[in-house]
C-alpha positions as CSV (number, residue, x, y, z in Angstrom):
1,X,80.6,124.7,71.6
2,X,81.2,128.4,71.0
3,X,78.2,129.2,68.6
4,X,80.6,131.4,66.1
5,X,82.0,127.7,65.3
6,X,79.4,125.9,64.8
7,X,79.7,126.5,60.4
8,X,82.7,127.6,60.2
9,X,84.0,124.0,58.6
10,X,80.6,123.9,56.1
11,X,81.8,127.8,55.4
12,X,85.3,126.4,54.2
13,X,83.9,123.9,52.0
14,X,81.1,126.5,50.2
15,X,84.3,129.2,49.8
16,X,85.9,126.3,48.2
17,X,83.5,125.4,45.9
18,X,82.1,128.5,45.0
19,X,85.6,130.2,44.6
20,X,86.4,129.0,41.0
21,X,82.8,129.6,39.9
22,X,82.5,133.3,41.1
23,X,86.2,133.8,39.7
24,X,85.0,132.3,36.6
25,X,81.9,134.5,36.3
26,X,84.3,137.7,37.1
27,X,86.6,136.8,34.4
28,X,83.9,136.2,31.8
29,X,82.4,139.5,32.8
30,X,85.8,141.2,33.0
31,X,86.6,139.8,29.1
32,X,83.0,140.2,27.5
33,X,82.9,143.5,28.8
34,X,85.9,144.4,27.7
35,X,85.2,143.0,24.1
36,X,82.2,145.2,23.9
37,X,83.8,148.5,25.0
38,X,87.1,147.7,22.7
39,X,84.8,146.4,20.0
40,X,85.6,144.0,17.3
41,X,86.2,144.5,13.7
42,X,84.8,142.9,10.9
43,X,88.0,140.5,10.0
44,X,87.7,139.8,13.4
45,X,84.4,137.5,13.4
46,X,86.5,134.9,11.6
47,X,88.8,134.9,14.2
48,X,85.8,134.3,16.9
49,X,85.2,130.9,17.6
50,X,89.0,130.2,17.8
51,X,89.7,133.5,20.4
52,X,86.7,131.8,22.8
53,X,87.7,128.9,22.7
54,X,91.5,130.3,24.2
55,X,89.8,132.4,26.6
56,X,87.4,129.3,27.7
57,X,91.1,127.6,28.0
58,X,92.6,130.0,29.7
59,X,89.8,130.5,32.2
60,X,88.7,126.9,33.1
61,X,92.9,126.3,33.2
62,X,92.6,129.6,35.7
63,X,89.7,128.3,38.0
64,X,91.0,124.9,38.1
65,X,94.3,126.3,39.7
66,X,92.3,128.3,42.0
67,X,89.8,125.1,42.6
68,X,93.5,123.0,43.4
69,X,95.1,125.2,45.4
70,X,91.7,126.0,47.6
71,X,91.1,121.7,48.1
72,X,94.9,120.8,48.7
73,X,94.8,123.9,51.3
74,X,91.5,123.0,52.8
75,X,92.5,119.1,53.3
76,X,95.5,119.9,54.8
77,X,93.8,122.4,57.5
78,X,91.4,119.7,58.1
79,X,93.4,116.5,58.0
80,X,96.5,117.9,60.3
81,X,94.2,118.4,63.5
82,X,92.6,115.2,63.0
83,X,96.2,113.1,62.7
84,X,96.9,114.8,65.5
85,X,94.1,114.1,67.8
86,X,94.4,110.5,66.4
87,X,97.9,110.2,67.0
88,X,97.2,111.7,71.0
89,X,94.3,109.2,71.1
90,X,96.4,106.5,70.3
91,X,99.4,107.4,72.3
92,X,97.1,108.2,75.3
93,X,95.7,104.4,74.7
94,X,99.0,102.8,75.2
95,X,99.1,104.9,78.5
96,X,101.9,107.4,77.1
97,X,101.8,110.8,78.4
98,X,101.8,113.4,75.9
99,X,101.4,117.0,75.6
100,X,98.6,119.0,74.6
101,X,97.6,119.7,70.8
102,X,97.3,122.8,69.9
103,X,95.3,123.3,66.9
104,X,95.4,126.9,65.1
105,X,92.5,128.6,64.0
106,X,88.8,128.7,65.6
107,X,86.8,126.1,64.0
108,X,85.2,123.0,65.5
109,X,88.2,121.0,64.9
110,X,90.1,123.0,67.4
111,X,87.3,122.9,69.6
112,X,87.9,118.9,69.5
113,X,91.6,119.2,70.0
114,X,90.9,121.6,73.4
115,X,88.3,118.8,74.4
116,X,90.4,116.3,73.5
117,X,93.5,118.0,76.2
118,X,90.3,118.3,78.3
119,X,90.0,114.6,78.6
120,X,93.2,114.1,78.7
121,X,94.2,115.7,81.8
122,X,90.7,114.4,83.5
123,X,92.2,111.1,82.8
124,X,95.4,111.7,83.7
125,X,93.7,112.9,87.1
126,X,91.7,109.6,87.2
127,X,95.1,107.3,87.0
128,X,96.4,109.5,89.5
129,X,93.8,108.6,91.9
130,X,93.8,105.1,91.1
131,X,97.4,104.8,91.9
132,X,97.1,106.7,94.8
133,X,94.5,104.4,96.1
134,X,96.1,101.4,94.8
135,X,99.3,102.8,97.0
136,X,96.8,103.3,100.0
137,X,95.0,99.9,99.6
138,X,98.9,98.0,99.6
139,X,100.1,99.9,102.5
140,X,96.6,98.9,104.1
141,X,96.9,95.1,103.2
142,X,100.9,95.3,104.1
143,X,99.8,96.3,107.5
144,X,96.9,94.1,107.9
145,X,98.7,91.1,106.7
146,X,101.8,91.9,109.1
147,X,99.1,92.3,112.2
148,X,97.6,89.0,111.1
149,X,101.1,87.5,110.7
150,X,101.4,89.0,114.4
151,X,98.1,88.1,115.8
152,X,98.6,83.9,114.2
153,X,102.6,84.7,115.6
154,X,100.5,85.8,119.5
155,X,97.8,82.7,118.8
156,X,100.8,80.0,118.6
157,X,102.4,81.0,121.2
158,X,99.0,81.2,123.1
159,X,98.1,77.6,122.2
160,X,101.8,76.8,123.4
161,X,101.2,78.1,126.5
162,X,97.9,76.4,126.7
163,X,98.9,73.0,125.7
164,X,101.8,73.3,128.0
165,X,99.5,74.7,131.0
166,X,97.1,71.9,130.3
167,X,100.2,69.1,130.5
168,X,101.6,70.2,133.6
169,X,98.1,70.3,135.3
170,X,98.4,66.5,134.5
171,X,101.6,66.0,135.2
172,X,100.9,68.0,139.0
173,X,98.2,65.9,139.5
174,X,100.3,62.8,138.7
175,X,103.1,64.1,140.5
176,X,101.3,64.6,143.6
177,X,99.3,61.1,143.6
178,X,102.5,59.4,143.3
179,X,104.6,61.9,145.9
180,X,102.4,60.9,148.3
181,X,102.2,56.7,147.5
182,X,106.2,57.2,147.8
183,X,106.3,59.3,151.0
184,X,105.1,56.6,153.2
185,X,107.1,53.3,152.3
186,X,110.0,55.8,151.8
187,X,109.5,56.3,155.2
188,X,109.5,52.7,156.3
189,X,112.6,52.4,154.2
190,X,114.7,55.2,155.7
191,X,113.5,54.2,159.5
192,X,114.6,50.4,159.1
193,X,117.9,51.4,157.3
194,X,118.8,53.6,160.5
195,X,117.6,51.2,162.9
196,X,119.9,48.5,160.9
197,X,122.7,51.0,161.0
198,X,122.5,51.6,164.8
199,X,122.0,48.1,165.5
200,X,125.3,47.4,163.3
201,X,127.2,49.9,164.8
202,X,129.4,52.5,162.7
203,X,132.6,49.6,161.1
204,X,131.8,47.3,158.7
205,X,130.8,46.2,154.8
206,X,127.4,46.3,156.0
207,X,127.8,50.1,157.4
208,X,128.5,50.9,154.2
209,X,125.8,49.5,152.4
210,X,123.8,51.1,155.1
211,X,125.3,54.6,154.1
212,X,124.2,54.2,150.6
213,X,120.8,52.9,151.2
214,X,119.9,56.3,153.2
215,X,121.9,58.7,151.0
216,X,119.8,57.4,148.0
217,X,116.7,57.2,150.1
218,X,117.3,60.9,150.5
219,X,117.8,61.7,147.3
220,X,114.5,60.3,146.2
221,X,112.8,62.4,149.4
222,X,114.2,65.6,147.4
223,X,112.6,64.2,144.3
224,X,109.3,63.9,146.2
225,X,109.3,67.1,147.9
226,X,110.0,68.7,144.2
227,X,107.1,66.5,142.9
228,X,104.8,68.1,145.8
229,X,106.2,71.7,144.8
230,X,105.5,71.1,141.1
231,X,102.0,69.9,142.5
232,X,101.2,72.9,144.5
233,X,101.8,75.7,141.9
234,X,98.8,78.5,142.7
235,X,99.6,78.6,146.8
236,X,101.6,81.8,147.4
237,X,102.2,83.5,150.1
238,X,102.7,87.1,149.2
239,X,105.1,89.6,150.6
240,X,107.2,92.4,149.5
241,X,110.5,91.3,148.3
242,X,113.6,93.8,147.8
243,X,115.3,92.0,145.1
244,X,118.7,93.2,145.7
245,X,118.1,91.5,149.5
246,X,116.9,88.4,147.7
247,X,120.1,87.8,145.2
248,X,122.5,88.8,147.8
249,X,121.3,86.2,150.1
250,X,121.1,83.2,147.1
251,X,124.2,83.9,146.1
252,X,125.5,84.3,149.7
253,X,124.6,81.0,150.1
254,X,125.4,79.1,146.7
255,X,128.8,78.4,147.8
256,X,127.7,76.0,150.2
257,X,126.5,73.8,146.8
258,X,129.0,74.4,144.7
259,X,132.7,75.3,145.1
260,X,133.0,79.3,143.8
261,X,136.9,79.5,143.5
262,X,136.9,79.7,140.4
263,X,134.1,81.2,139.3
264,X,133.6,85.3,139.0
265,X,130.2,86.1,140.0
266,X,129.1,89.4,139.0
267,X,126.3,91.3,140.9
268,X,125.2,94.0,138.7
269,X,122.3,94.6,140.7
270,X,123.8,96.3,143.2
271,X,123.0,99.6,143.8
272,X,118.7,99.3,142.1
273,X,116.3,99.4,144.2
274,X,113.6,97.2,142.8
275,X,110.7,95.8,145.1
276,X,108.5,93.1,144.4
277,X,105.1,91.6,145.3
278,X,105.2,87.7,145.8
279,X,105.7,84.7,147.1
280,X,109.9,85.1,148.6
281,X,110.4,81.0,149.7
282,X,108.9,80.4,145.3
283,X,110.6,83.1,143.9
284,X,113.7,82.0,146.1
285,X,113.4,78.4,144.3
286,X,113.1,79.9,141.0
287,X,116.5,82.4,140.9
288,X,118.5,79.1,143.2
289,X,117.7,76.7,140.5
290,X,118.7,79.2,137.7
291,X,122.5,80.5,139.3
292,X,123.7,76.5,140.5
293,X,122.3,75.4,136.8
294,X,124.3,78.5,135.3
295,X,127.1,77.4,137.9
296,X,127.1,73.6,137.2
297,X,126.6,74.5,132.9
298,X,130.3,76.6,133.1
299,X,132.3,72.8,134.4
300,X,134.1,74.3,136.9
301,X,134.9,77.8,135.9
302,X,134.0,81.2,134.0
303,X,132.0,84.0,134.5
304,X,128.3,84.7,136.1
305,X,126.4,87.9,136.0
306,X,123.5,88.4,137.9
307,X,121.3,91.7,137.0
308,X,118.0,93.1,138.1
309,X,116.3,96.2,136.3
310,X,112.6,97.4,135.6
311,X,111.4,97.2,132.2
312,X,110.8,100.7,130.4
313,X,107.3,101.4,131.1
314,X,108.6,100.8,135.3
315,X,105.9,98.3,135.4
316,X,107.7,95.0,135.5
317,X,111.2,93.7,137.3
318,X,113.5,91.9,134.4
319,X,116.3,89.4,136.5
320,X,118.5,87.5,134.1
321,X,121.4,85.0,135.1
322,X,124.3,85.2,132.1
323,X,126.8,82.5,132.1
324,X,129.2,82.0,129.2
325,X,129.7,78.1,129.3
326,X,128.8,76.4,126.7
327,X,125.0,77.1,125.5
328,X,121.9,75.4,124.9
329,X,121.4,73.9,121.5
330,X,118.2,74.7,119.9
331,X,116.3,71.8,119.8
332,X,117.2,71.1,123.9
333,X,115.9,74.8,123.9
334,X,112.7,74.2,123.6
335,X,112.5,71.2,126.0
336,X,114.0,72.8,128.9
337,X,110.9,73.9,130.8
338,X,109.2,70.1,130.4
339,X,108.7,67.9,133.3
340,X,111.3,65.4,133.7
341,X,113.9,66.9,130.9
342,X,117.3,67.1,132.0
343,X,121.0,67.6,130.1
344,X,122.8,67.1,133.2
345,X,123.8,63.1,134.3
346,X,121.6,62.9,137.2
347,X,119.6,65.1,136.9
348,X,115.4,65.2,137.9
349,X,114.2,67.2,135.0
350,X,111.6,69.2,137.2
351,X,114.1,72.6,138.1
352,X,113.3,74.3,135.2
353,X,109.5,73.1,135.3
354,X,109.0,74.3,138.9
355,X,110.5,78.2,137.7
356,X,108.4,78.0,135.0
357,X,105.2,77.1,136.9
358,X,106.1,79.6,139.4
359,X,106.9,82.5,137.4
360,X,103.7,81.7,135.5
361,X,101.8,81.8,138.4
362,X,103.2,85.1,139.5
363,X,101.8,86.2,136.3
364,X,105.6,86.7,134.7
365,X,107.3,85.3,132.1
366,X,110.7,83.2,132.1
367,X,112.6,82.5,129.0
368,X,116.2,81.6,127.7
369,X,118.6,83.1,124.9
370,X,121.6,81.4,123.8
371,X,123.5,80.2,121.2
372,X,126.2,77.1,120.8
373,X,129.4,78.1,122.4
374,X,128.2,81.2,123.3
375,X,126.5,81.0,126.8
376,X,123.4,81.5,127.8
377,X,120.9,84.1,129.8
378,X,117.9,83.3,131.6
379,X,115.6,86.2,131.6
380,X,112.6,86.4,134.6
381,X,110.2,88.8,134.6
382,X,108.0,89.7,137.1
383,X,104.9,92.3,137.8
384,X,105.8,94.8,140.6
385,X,102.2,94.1,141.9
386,X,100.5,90.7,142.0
387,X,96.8,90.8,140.0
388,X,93.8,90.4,142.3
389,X,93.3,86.9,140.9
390,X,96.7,86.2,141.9
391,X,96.7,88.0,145.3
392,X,92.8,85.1,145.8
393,X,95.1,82.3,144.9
394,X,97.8,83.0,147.3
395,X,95.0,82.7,149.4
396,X,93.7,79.6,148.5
């Protein structure tokens, strides 16, 4: 506090008190002094006690004016600061923003009022910083909870992997056991029918029956020999592959499976040199079993596109097969890479597992997009380069 101040509120209240009385003593002095030099005459003495008593009157009536005036002017330079710092205090409380009081004069009230703005604009500072670190702290929890929500989303997806890794181990090993219990009376099975057949000669009911007996005999050898590729996932033989050779020959060669009269087959990968490291007889299996399923899901007709590109970073080849037949319903979306699942009459159910196991083992990814009546696409992608743990499994 400026040390001028410090009394100049006690000075008020002494000028106000001791106001009236010095006025008083002035006039009294002023009036009896003027008696005496004026005089008073001898009829006058009568007239005394009457004439003081008016002046005493007059004077105290005089002084209490003066007394009045000085309080009610001294209150209200003291009490209109004060309601107004209260009246900021309060406002300030219920988190209003005012402006600052300003107080005339130089006493210690105004003093408090300048403090008061003081505080004020420390506080408003203060709230400031709060919000601004409140702002900071939700933007940091926003992002912390969506990389959490990200992380769990990565952790699902992980265990799905896992639990479905961990089934088709079991199923492989299954698989294989009974691919090879099969193999040999499967043999015995196909020898005798031939030798029957040969012995029966080629007319006859019984030729007939012979027919069937090795067609289906056949078609549970191509079972087996899926079973043993399902089995074998991890053996690779690696190579360089140019994919454009690749899908040129596959679909060179998918007519001989399915009539393409009147299907338009579109190779948009014509023309993009892309060049692969892998296994060419796997990934062969993987993109032959993806066009004749996108083939077989349009009934007879529509539209395939075939496409090959590398992935923005130019580390990774992306082949998808596009078909616009009738789509894949959600919930047989999820199924489709399971052992033994199948929406075609007749089908094994192990096309889908086998690319998955083998683009999995490549170290790529194979998924499908597609909605009802809308077709579907079956994206692959692959590493340009095969990892060194892959490269000591194609060993193995």
């Amino acid at each position: 506090m400026r040390p001028y101040l410090r009394y100049s509120i006690r000075l008020k209240l002494t000028l106000a008190t001791l106001t009236p009385l010095v006025t008083a003593v002035v006039l009294f002095w002023v009036i009896g002094a003027s008696t005496l030099y004026l005089g008073i005459g001898d009829h006058s003495f009568s007239d005394l006690p009457s004439r003081i008593y008016i002046m005493f009157s007059v004077i105290l009536l005089f002084v209490t004016m003066i007394g009045v005036s000085l309080s009610a002017w001294l209150g209200s330079s003291l009490a209109r600061p004060i309601k107004a710092v209260e009246e900021g205090a309060r406002l300030l409380a219920l988190g209003e923003h005012i402006p600052d009081i300003v107080v005339g004069g130089h006493d210690e009230i105004s003093v408090m009022a300048e403090e008061f703005n003081m505080m004020k604009h420390r506080l408003i500072e203060r709230e400031d910083e709060i919000l601004s670190l409140n702002r900071t702290l939700e933007e940091k929890v926003a992002t912390r909870t969506e990389q959490l929500n990200e992380k769990t989303q990565w952790l699902l997806v992980a265990q799905q992997e896992l639990a479905r890794a961990e089934r088709l181990v079991g199923i492989g090993l299954l698989a294989s056991g009974v691919a090879h219990e099969i193999n040999n009376p499967l043999a015995i099975i196909r020898g005798n029918a031939e030798l029957l057949q040969m012995a029966a000669g080629k007319q006859g009911e019984q030729h007939d029956e012979q027919d069937t007996i090795i067609r289906q005999v056949g078609r549970i050898e191509r079972i087996v020999r899926n079973l043993l590729t399902f089995s074998r996932a991890g053996t690779k033989q690696l190579s360089t592959i140019r994919l454009v050779n690749l899908l040129d020959s596959i679909l060179d060669q998918v007519g001989h499976q399915i009539p393409l009269e009147d299907f338009v087959i579109a190779r948009d990968y014509l023309g993009k040199e892309i060049v692969v490291e892998g296994d060419e007889d796997h990934l062969r299996q993987v993109f032959t079993n993806l066009i004749v399923n996108g083939l077989q899901a349009m009934e007879g007709h529509g539209i395939l596109s075939v496409d090959a590109n590398l992935d923005e970073n130019g580390n990774q080849a992306i082949v998808s097969v596009v078909d616009n037949g009738p789509g894949i319903s959600p919930d047989n979306r999820e199924k489709l890479f399971t052992p033994f699942f199948s929406t075609k009459s007749g089908g094994t159910g192990l096309g889908l597992a086998i690319s998955y196991g083998i683009v999995k083992d490549h170290g790529g990814e194979i998924r499908v997009e597609s909605k009802v009546g809308q077709g579907a696409a079956f994206i692959v992608v692959l590493p340009l380069r095969q990892s060194l743990q892959s490269v000591g499994g194609g060993d193995a």
